[in-house]
C-alpha positions in Angstrom: 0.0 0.0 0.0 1.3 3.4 -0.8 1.2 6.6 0.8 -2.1 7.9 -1.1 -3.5 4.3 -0.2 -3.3 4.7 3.3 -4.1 8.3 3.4 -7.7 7.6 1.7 -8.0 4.8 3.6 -7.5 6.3 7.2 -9.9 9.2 6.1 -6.6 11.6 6.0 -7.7 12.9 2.3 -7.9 17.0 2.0 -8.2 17.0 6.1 -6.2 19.1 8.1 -4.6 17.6 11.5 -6.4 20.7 13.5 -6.5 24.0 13.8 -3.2 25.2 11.7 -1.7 29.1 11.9 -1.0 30.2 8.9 2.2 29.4 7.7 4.9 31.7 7.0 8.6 32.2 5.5 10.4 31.2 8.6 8.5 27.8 9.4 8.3 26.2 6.0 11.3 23.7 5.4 12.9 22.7 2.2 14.4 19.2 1.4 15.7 17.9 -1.9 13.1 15.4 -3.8 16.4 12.4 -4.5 16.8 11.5 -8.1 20.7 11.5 -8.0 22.7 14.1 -9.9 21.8 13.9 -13.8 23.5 17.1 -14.8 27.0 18.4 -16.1 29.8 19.1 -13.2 32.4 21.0 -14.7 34.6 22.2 -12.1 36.0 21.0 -8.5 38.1 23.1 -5.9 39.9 21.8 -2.7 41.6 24.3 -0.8 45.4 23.6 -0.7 45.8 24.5 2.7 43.1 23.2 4.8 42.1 20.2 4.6 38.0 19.4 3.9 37.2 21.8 1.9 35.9 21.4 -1.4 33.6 22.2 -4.0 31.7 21.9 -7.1 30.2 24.1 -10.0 27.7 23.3 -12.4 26.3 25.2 -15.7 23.2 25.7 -14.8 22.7 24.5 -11.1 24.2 26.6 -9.1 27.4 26.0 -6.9 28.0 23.4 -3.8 30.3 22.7 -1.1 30.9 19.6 0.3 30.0 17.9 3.5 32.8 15.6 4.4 31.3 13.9 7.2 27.7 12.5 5.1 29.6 12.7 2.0 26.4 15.4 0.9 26.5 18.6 -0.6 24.9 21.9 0.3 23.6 24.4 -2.5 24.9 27.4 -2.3 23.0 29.9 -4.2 19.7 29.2 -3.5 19.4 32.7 -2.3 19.2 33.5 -5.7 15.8 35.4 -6.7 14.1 35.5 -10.6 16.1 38.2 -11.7 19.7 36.7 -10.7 18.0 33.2 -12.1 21.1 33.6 -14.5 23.8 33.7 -12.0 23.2 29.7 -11.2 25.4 29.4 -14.0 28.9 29.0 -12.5 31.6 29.5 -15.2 34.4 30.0 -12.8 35.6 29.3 -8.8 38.4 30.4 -6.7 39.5 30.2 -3.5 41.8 32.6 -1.3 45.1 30.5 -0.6 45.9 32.7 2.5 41.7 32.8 3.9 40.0 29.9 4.1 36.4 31.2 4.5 36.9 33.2 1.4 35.5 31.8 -2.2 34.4 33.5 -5.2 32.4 32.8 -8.0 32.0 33.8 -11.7 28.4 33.6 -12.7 26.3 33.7 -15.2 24.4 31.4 -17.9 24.3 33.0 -21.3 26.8 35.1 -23.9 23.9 36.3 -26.5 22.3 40.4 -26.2 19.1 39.0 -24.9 20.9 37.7 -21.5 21.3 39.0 -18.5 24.7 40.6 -18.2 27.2 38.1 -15.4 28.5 38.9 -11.7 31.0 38.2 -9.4 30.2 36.7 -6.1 32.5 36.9 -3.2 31.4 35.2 0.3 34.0 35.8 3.7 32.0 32.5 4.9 32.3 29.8 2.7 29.2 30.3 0.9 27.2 30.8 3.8 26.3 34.5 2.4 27.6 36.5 -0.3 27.8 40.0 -1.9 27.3 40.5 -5.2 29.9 42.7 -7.9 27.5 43.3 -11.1 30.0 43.2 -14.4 29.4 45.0 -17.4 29.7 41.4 -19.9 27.9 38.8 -19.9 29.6 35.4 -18.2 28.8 32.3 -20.1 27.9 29.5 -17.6 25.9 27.4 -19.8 28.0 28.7 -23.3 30.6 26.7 -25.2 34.0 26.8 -23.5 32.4 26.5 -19.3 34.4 23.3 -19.3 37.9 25.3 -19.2 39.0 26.9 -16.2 39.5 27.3 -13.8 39.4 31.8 -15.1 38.8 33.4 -11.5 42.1 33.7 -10.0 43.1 34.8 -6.5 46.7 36.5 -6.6 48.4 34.2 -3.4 50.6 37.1 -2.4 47.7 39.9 -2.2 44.4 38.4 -1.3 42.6 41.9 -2.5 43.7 41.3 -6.3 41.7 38.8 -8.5 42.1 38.0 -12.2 39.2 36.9 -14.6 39.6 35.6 -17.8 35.9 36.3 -20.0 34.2 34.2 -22.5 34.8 36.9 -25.2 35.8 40.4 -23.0 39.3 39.7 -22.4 40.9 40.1 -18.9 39.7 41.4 -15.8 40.8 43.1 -12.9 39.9 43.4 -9.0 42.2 45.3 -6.4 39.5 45.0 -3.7 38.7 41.5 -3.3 36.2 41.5 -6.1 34.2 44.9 -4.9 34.9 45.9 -8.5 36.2 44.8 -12.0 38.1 46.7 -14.5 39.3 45.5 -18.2 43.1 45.1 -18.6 45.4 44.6 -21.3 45.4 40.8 -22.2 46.4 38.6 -24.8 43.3 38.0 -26.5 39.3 38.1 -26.0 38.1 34.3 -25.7 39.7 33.1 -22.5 40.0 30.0 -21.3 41.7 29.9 -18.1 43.6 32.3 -15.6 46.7 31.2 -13.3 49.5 32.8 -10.9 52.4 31.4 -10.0 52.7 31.0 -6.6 56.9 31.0 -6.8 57.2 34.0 -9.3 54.3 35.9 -9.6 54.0 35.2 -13.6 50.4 35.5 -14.5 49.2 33.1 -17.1 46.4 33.1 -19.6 44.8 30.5 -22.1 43.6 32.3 -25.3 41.0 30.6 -28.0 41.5 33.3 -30.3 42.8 33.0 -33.9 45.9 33.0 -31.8 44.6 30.6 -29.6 47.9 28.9 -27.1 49.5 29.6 -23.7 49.9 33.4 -22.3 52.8 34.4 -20.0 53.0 37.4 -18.2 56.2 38.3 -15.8 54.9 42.3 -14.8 51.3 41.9 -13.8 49.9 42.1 -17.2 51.9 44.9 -18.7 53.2 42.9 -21.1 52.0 39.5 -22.5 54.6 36.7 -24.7 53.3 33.7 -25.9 54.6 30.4 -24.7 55.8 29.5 -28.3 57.2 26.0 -26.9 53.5 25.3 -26.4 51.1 23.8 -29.2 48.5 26.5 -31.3 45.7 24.5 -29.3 43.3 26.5 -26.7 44.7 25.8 -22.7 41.8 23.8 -21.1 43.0 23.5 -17.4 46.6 24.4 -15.3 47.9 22.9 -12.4 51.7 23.9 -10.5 52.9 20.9 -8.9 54.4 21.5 -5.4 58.2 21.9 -6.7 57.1 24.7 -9.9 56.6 21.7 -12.5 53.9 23.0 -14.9 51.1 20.7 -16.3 48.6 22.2 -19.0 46.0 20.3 -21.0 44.8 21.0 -24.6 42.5 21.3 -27.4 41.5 22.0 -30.7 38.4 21.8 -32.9 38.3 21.7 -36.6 36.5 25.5 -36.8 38.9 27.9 -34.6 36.2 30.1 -33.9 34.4 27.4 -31.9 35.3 27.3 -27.8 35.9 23.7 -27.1 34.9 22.3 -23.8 32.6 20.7 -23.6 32.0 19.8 -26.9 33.7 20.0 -30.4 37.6 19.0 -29.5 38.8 17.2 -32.2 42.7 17.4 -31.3 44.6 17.8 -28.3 47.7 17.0 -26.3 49.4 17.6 -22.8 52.3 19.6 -21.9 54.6 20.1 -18.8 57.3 22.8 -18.4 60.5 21.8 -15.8 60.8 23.6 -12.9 64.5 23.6 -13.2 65.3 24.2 -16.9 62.4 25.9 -17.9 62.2 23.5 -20.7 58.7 22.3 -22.4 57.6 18.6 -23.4 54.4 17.2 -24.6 53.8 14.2 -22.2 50.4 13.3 -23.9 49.7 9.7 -22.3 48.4 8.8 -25.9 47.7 11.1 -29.0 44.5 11.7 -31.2 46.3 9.9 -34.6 44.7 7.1 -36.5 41.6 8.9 -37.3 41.2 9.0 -33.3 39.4 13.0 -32.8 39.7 14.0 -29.1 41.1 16.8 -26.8 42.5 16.7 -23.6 40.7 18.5 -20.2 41.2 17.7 -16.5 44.5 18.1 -15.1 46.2 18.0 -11.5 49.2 17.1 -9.2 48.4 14.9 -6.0 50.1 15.4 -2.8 52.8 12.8 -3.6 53.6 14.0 -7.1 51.3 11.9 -9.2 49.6 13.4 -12.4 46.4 12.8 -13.3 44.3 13.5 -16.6 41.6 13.6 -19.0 40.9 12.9 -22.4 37.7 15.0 -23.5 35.3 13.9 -26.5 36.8 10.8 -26.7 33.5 9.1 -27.7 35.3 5.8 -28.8 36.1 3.9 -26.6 35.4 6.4 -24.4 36.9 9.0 -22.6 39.7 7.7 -19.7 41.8 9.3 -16.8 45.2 9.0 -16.6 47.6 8.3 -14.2 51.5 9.0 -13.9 53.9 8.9 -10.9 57.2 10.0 -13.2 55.9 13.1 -14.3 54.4 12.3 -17.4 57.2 10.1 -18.2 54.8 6.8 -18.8 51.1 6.6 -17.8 48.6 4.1 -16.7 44.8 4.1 -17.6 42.5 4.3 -15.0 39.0 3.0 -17.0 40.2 -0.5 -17.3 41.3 -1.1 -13.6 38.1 1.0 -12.3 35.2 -0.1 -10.3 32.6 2.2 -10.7 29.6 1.6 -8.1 25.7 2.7 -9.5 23.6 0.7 -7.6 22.8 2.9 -4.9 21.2 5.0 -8.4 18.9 2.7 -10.3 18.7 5.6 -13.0 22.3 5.5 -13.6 22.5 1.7 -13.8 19.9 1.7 -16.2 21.4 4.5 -17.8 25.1 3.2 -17.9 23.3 -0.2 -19.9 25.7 -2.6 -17.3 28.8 -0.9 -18.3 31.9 0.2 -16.6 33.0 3.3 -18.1 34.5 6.5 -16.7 31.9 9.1 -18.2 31.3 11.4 -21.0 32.2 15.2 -20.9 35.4 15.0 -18.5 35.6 18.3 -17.9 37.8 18.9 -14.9 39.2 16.3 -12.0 41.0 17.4 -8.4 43.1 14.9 -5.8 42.6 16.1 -2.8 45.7 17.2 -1.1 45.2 15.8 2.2 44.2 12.7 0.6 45.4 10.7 -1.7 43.4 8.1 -2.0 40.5 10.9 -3.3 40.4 11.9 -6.7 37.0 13.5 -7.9 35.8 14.0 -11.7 32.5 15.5 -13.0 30.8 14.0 -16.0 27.9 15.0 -18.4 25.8 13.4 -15.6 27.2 13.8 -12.2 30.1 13.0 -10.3 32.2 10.2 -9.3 35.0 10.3 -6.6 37.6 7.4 -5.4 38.5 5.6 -2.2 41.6 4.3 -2.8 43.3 5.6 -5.3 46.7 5.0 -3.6 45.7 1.1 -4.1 46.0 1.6 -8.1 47.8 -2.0 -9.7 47.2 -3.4 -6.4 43.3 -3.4 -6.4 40.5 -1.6 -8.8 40.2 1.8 -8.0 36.7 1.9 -6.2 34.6 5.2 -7.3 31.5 6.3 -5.7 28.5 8.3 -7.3 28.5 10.7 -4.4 25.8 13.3 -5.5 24.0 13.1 -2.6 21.7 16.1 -2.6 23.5 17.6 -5.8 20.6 17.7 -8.3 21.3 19.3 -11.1 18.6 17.5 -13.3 16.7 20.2 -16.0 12.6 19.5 -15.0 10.6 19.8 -17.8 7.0 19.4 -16.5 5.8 18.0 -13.2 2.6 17.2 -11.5 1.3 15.8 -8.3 -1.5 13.2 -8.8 -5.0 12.7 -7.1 -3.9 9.5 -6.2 -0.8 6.8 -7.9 2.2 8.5 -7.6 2.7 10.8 -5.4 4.9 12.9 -8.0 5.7 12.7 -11.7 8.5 14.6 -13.3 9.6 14.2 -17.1 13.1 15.8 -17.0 15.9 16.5 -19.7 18.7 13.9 -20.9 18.1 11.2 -18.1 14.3 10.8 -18.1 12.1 11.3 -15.5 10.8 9.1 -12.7 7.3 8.4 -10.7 7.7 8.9 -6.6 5.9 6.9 -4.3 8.6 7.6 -1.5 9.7 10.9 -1.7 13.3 10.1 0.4 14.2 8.0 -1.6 15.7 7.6 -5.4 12.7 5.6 -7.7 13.5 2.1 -8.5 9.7 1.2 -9.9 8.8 4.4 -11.1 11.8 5.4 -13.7 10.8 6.6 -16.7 13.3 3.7 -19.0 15.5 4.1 -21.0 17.4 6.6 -18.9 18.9 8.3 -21.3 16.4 10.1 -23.0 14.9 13.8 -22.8 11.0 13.4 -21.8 9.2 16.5 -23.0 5.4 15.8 -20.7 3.8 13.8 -18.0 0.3 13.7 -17.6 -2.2 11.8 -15.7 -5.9 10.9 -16.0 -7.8 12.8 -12.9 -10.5 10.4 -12.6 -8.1 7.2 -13.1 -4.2 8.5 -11.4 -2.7 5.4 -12.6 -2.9 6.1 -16.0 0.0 8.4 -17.0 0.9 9.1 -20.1 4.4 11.2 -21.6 6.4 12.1 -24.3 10.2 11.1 -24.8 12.9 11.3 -27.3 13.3 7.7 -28.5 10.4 4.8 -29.6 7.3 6.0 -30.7 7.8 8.8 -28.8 5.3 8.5 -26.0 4.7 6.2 -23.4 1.6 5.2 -21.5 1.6 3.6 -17.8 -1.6 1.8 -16.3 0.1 1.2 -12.6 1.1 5.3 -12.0 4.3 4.6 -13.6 5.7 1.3 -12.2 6.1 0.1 -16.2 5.2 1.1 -19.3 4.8 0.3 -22.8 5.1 2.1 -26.0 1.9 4.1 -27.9 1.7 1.7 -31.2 1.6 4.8 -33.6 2.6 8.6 -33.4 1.3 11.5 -35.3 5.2 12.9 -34.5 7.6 13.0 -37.6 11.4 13.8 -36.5 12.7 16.5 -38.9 15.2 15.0 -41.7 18.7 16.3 -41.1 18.9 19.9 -42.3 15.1 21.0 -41.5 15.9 22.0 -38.1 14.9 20.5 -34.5 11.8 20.2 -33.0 10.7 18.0 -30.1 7.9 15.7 -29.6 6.2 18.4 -27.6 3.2 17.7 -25.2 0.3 15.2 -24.4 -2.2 15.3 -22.5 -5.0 12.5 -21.3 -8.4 13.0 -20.6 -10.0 12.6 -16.7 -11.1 8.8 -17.7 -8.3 8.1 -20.3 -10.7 7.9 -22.6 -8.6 10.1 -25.4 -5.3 11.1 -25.8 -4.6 15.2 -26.8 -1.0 15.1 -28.5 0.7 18.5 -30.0 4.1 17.8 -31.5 6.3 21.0 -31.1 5.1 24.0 -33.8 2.8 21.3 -35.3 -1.1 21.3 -35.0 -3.3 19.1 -32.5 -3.8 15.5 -32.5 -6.2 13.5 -30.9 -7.0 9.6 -30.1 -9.6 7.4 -29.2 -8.1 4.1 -28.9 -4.7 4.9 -27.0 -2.3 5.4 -29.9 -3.6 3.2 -32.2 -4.9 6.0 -34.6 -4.6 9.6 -34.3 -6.5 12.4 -36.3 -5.5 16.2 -36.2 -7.9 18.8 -34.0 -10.4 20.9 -35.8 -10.4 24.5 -34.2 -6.5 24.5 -33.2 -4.7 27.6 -33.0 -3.1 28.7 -36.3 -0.1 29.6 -34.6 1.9 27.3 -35.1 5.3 28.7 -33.4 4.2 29.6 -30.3 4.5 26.8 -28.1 1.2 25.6 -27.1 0.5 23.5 -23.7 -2.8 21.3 -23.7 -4.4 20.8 -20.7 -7.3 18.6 -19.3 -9.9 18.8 -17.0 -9.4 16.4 -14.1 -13.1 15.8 -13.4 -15.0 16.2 -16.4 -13.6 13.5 -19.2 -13.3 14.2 -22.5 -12.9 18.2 -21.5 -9.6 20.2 -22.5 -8.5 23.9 -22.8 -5.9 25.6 -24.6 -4.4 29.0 -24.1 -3.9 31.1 -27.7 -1.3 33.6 -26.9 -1.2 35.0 -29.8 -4.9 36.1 -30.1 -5.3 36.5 -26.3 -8.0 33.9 -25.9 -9.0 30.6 -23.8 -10.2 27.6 -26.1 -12.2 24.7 -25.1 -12.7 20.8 -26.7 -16.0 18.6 -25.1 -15.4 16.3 -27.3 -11.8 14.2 -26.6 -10.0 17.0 -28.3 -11.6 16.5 -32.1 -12.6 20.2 -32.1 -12.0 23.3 -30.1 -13.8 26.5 -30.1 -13.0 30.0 -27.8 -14.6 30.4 -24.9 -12.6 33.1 -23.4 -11.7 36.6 -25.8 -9.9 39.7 -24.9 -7.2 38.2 -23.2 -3.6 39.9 -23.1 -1.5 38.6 -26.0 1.9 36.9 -24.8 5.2 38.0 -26.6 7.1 34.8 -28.0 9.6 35.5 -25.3 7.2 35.8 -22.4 6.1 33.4 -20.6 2.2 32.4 -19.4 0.5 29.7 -18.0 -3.2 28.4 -18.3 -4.0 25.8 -15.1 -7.1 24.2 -14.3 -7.9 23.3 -10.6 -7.7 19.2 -10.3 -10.8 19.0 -8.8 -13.2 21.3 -10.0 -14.2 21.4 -13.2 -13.6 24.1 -15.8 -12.3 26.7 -12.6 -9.4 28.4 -14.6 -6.3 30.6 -13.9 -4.2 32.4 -16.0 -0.2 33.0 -15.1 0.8 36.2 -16.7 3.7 38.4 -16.9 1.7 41.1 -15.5 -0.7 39.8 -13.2 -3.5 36.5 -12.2 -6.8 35.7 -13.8 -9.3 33.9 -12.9 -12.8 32.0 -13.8 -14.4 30.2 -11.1 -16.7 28.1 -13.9 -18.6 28.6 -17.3 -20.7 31.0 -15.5 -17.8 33.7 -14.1 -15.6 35.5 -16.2 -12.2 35.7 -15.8 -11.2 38.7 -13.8 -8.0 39.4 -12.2 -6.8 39.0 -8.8 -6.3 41.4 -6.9 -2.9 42.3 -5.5 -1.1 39.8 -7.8 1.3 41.7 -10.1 2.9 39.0 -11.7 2.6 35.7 -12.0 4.8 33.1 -13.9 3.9 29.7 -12.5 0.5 28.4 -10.4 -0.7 25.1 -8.8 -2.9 23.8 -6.6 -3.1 21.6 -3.7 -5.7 20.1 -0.8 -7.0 22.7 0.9 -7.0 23.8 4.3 -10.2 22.0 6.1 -12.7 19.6 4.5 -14.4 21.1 2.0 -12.9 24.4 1.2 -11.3 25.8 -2.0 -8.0 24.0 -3.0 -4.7 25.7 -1.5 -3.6 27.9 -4.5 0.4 28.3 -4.8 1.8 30.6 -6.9 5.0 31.7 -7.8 4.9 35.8 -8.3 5.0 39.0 -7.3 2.2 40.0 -4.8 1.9 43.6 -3.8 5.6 44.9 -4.7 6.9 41.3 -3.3 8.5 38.8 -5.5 8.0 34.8 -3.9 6.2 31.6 -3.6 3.2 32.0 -2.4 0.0 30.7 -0.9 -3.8 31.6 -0.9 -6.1 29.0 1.3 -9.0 31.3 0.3 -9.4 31.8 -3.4 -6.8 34.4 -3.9 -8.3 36.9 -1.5 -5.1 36.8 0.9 -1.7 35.3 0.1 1.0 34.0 2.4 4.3 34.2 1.6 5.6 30.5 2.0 9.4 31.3 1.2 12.2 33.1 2.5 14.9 35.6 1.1 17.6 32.3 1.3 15.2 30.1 -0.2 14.3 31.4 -3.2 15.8 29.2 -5.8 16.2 31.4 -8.9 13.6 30.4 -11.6 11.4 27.6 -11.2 9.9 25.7 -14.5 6.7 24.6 -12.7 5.5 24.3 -9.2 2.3 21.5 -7.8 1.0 21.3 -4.1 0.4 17.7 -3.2 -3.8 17.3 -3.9 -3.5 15.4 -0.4 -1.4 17.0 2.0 -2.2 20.7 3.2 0.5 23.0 2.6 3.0 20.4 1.3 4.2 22.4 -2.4 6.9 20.7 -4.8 9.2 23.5 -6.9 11.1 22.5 -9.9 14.2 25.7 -10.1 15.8 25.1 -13.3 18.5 23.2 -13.2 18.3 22.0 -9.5 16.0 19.0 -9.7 12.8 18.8 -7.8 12.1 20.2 -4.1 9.6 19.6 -1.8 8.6 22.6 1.0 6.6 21.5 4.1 4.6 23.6 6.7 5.2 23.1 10.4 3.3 19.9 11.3 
């Protein structure tokens, strides 16, 4: 029996446990929802002088710091709010050699005019709090080239100077701990990495220009040389070894305008420098010759002197670490004598098809100097770190998946049944998964294969355990009759994959009817289709929207069958089907229209029928049933995501969660009355950047699950 099961069956459903204050910012508690990583880690720092501290960066999740003593990791930005959304994308970290509480951040998701311009952030605490330095460029977290690194640079002998090398704005100063930047003459505009000597005070810089190579500065950036000895390849990642031995990776691709990292390296190789003579040699463990097309990444020196490193886009047979203990001089292969444990994940096993391998998209690897035995590495879909690495041609080299609490899975759609599952989430790259449990990872409810982009989840209101969804491989859409323990494939689909050359566009969205009597799919920029006998035929909508590139979201009543709605942003209106989706006709005009790059939301309460709200940029709507109009709420000035969950006592109107802005006040929010009075739910340290879709449990008062992008799912609870 599951948790719905015995709910309904002890009489618990939509019942409060008495009388309840309301709830407010500093008694609501957020836990991570465990899937178990998913996402790209591109970069790692321990601090070289105390031991136990490290951390992690993602592209789009935010930054982390570890937890030595659970092996867990806490999120550091969550403080974030909508309008630093972007600065969850962590291009660069650094730590003060001489502090260490200090760390610093470069941050930022997106290089195009449309983005939001990057920031540095310092924190005195070790991420505890931090103050923000707005820049006048934009930071590329999430563009081509966030694999390099790292470019945020701490000057060892002056803790109040900071380098930092920008995705196309040169190089950057700070003489007061990152309070403020200015440009400064560098040796090129694409940068790839920033590093100081500790022993001489020579400032190095990768370049990806048309000049692309190694960057040496001996006079604080006056004047720049490049290290000719060095290949006309872009610098991915730098390491000093403890006696002033040099170690830098490299890579190429094929166009030299591309930044490589994580994608596109097609050539590579791995150099070292002698701390003595001065003297350069490539000591690439092998080389990209044969037809072979890779790069190389991660680089470091462990306490004892060993070298390790990365190959990167090394697709066959797959990218490898590399081990040396003679500087370079003769290298072992770590993949081969590797134990890599999933099991604790049944997504990864599933999505690792009972292979052994060390990962895709090595970006960046550490040893942890007061360790040996550690050695951590991020891949396109978590990380992995060792436990005796010292054992190596004595033993296999055991590596653990420890991403506990590091989520960094991209949520596409989620929803919180009447009654199955307790929560379904279609997610980017690794699938998606049904919770009956909510602390633990799913083992019955993945959505299989786990390797696969799912686009929707839906469920039917008046039968939960039918769920249907969309995905990347089959016949793109799956249905479920047990809430998402198994599945099977739909037998047809009205969804044609572009030929190569006509562009990409996704399976887009489905939708099911409150008796699964019909199926409502709408293929991305395509028209509606609609079947009767669960994939077996489909035939296109009559009344669609014409619009054909605005993206569209079906939706269906959860207590009337056959019912859906649609919400035409280009003409501003609400449109209705009675019949399983065949036809549609308006039924609300004179709506705001929605610019392409705004965002709206048309919901429908789970169980009423036809009681609609509308999520707009500049405030709520809503229509209590055929017979009310939709009028706005009052006090709402913006609104970008809604849900609903059981209300407050027997009987009453469904707890209403929003995430907006409500009288000058940007948040999550709560209504247990209709919308007449909202209750803030979150605080100013839990505020998660941007969320792609929100759902209160349809069972449990107050309990809301937030989907931030890029940072998995999260469940908030009231006081009990």
């Amino acid at each position: 029996m599951n948790r719905r099961e015995v709910m309904l069956a002890s009489g618990a459903l939509l019942v409060s446990s008495g009388p309840v204050c309301a709830a407010d910012s500093r008694t609501y508690s957020w836990s991570t929802v465990p899937f178990g990583g998913g996402g790209y880690v591109d970069g790692f720092l321990y601090h070289p002088k105390v031991p136990d501290i490290l951390y992690a960066r993602t592209d789009i999740g935010g930054m982390y710091r570890f937890e030595f003593a659970d092996k867990s990791w806490i999120p550091l930005l969550d403080h974030l709010g909508r309008e630093d959304a972007d600065l969850m994308g962590v291009l660069s970290m650094a730590l003060d050699p001489s502090n260490p509480d200090k760390v610093y951040a470069a941050c930022g998701l997106y290089l195009a005019e449309w983005a939001r311009k990057g920031a540095i952030m310092a924190s005195s605490d070790r991420g505890r709090t931090w103050r923000k330095t707005e820049l006048p460029i934009r930071v590329g977290g999430n563009a081509d080239g966030r694999g390099t690194g790292d470019r945020l640079v701490v000057d060892p002998k002056n803790s109040d100077v900071l380098w930092y090398g920008s995705n196309q704005d040169g190089l950057w100063q700070s003489k007061d701990a990152a309070a403020s930047f200015a440009k400064v003459a560098g040796p090129g505009s694409h940068l790839s990495l920033v590093l100081i000597d500790p022993s001489s005070g020579a400032l190095y810089v990768g370049a990806g220009d048309a000049q692309s190579g190694l960057y040496v500065s001996p006079d604080d950036g006056a004047t720049w040389q490049r290290v000719e000895a060095t290949p006309n390849q872009v610098p991915q990642h730098a390491v000093f070894a403890a006696d002033g031995t040099l170690y830098v990776t490299f890579a190429r691709a094929d166009t030299p305008s591309q930044m490589i990292n994580p994608s596109f390296a097609t050539g590579g190789s791995v150099w070292r420098r002698d701390s003595k003579s001065g003297k350069w040699r490539d000591v690439s463990p092998i080389k990209p010759e044969g037809g072979a097309r890779f790069g190389f990444s991660g680089v470091d020196v462990g306490p004892g002197g060993r070298v390790a490193v990365s190959t990167l886009n090394r697709w066959w047979p797959g990218d490898d670490i590399f081990v040396s203990d003679d500087e370079g001089q003769s290298w072992v292969a770590l993949g081969e004598r590797s134990k890599h444990d999933a099991t604790p994940y049944p997504w990864l096993s599933n999505y690792l098809r009972g292979e052994d391998k060390m990962g895709h998209w090595i970006s960046d690897l550490k040893i942890n100097p007061f360790k040996p035995d550690e050695l951590i590495y991020g891949t396109g879909y978590g990380l992995w770190m060792s436990e005796n690495l010292t054992k190596l041609g004595q033993e296999p080299v055991r590596f653990a998946f420890n991403v506990k609490n590091l989520e960094e899975t991209a949520t596409i759609q989620m929803t919180s049944p009447t009654g199955g599952a307790t929560l379904l989430v279609a997610m980017g790259d690794v699938g998606g998964a049904a919770w009956d449990d909510l602390t633990k990872t799913p083992k019955n409810g993945l959505f299989l294969p786990a390797s696969e982009t799912n686009w929707s989840v839906d469920y039917a209101g008046l039968a939960p355990d039918v769920v249907v969804r969309t995905t990347n491989g089959g016949h793109f859409a799956m249905l479920s009759e047990e809430g998402g323990a198994s599945w099977s494939a739909l037998p047809t689909t009205p969804y044609r994959r572009p030929a190569e050359g006509q562009g990409w566009k996704g399976p887009g969205i489905i939708a099911i009817s409150a008796k699964a009597t019909s199926l409502l799919w709408v293929p991305e920029r395509e028209g509606a289709y609609v079947s009767f006998d669960r994939g077996q035929s489909w035939k296109e909508s009559e009344g669609w929207p014409s619009g054909r590139d605005q993206a569209l979201v079906p939706i269906s009543d959860k207590v009337a069958d056959g019912v859906y709605y649609v919400f035409d942003r280009f003409s501003g209106s609400i449109l209705i089907s009675v019949d399983g989706g065949a036809t549609f006709k308006p039924i609300i005009r004179g709506l705001p229209k929605i610019e392409s790059w705004q965002s709206a939301q048309l919901a429908v309460v789970p169980t009423r029928m036809r009681d609609l709200w509308v999520a707009l940029p500049d405030g709520l709507l809503h229509s209590r049933d055929a017979g009310s109009s939709m009028a706005s709420v009052k006090g709402v000035e913006a609104a970008w995501c809604i849900g609903f969950g059981a209300p407050k006592s027997q009987g009453g109107y469904p707890a209403t969660y929003l995430w907006g802005k409500v009288k000058g006040r940007e948040g999550l929010w709560r209504s247990d009355d209709e919308g007449l009075n909202w209750t803030r739910i979150n605080d100013d340290t839990h505020q998660f950047g941007a969320f792609r879709a929100i759902a209160g449990d349809p069972l449990e008062w107050g309990t809301i699950y937030v989907a931030p992008h890029g940072r998995g799912v999260l469940v908030g609870k009231p006081p009990a």
